[in-house]
C-alpha positions as CSV (number, residue, x, y, z in Angstrom):
1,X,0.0,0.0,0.0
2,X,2.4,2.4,0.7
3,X,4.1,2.2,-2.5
4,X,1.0,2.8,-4.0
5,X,0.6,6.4,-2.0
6,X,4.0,6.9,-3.4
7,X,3.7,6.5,-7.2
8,X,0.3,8.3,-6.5
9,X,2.3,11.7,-4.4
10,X,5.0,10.8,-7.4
11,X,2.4,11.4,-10.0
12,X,0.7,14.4,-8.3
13,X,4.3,16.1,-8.0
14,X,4.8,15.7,-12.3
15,X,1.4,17.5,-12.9
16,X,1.9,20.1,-10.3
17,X,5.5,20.6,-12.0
18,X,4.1,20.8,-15.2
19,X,0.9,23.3,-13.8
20,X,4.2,25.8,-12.1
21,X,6.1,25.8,-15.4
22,X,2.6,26.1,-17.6
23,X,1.4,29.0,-15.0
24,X,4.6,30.7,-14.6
25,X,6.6,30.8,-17.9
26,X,3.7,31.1,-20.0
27,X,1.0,33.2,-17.7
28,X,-1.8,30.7,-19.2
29,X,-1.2,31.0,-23.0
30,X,-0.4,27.9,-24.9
31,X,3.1,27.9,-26.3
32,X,4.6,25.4,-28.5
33,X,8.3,24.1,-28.6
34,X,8.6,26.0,-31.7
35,X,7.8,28.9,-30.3
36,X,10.1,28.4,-27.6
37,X,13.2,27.8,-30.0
38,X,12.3,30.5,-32.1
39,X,12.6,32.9,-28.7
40,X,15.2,31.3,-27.6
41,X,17.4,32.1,-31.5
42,X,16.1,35.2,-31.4
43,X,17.7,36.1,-28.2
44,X,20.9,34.9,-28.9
45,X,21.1,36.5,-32.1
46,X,20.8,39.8,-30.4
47,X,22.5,39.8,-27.5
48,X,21.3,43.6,-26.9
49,X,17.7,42.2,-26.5
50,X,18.7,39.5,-23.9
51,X,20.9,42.6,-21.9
52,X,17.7,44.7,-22.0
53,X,15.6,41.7,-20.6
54,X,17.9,41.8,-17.7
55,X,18.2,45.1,-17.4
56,X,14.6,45.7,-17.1
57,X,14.5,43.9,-14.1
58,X,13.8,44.1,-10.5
59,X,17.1,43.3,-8.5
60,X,16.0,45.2,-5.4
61,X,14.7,43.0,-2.3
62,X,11.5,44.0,-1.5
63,X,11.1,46.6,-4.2
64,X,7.7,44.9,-6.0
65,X,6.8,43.8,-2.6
66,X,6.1,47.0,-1.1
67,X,5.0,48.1,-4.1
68,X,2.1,45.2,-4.3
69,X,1.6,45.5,-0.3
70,X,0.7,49.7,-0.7
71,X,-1.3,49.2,-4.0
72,X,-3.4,45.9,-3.1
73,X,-6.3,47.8,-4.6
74,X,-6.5,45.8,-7.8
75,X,-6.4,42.0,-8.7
76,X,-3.2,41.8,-10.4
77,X,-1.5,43.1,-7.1
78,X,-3.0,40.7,-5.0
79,X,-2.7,37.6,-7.5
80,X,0.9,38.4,-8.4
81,X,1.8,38.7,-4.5
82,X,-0.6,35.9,-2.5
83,X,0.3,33.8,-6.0
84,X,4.0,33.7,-6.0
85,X,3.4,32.4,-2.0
86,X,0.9,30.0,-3.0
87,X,2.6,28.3,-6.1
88,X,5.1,26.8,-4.0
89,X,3.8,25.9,-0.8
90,X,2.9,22.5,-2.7
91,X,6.2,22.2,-3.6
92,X,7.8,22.5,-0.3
93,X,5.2,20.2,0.8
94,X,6.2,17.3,-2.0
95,X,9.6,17.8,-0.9
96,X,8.7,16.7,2.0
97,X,6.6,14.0,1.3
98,X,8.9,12.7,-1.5
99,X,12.2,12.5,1.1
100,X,12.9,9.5,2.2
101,X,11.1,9.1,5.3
102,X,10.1,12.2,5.1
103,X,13.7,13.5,6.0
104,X,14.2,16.4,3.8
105,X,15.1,19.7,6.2
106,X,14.6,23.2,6.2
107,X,17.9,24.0,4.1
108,X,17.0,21.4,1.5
109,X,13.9,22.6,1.1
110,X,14.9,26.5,0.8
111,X,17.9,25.0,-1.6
112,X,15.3,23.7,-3.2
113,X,12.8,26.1,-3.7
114,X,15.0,29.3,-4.0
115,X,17.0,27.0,-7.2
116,X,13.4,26.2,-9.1
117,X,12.3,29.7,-8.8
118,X,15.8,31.2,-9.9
119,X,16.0,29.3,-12.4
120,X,12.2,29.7,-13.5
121,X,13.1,33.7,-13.1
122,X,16.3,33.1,-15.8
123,X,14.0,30.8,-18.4
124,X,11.1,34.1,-18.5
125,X,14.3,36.1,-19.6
126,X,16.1,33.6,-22.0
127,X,12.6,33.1,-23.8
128,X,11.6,36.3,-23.2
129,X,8.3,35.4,-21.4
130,X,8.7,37.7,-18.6
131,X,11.1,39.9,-16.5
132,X,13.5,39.0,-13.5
133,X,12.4,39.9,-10.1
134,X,14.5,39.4,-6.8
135,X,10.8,39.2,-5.7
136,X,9.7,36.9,-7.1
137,X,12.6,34.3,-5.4
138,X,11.2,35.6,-2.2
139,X,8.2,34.7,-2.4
140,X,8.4,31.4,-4.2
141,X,10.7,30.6,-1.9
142,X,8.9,31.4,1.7
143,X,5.8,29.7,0.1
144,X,8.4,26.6,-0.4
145,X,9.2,27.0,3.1
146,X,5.6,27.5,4.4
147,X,4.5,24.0,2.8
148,X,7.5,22.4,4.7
149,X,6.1,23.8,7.5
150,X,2.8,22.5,7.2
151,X,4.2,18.9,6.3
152,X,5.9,18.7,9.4
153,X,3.5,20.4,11.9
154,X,0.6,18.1,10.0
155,X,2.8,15.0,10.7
156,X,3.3,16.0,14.4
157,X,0.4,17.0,15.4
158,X,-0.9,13.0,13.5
159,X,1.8,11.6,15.6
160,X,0.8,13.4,18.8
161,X,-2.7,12.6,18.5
162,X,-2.5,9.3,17.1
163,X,-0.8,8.4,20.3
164,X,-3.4,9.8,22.7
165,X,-6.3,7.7,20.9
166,X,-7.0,4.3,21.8
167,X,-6.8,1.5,19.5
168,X,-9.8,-0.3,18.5
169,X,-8.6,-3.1,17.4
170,X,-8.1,-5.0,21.1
């Protein structure tokens, strides 16, 4: 049975992979491989274009964050900051469930996080699908980090109060 639950949490983790990379490199709009090539020539061809992708963006901690936080007035505001959080508290939490015995820690799981969303940041700039923000890793991350925590407290408090309630089968 428990292998089962694995190749189960297994296949859950592929399709929330794919739903991250669908939702964050392409913001909901199909793209096809050879649109992705043809960005990707493009941008090597002119070099300028690729500087000006990294120029335009956001290398300041906490710049887009305050920014969101004072202007939570419209949609995009609130989706971009309460999104980036909530994309990767799954992922934190697979981490977790995916360790053997659930052994992953704290620093794997930042590693972890902080290294998918850099280098989902660098792919929006090398296809030129989006722009870099510092943000961005922030967030992803502590949403990473916030689905650990969940894992861990959810399979402490299970242990705690699994070992209060009498068993049934005497």
């Amino acid at each position: 049975m428990k292998l089962i639950n694995k190749m189960i949490v297994l296949a859950l983790f592929v399709f929330y992979m794919y739903a991250v990379f669908r939702i964050i490199l392409f913001k909901f709009h199909w793209r096809d491989m050879t649109f992705l090539v043809h960005q990707l020539q493009w941008n090597l061809r002119n070099p300028e274009l690729l500087m000006y992708q990294w120029q335009r963006g956001n290398f300041t901690p906490f710049q887009t964050i305050f920014i969101n936080i004072h202007s939570l007035s419209g949609w995009h505001d609130l989706s971009n900051f309460v999104g980036n959080i909530a994309a990767f508290i799954p992922f934190g939490m697979f981490l977790v469930l995916l360790s053997k015995n659930k052994g992953m820690s704290f620093i794997g799981v930042f590693a972890r996080s902080l290294s998918l969303s850099l280098g989902l940041e660098c792919l929006q700039v090398v296809f030129s699908l989006g722009i870099f923000d510092v943000d961005d890793l922030l967030l992803n991350t502590s949403g990473g980090l916030l689905g650990y925590g969940v894992i861990k407290l959810y399979t402490k408090f299970k242990v705690n109060t699994s070992s209060i309630v009498p068993d049934r089968m005497e």
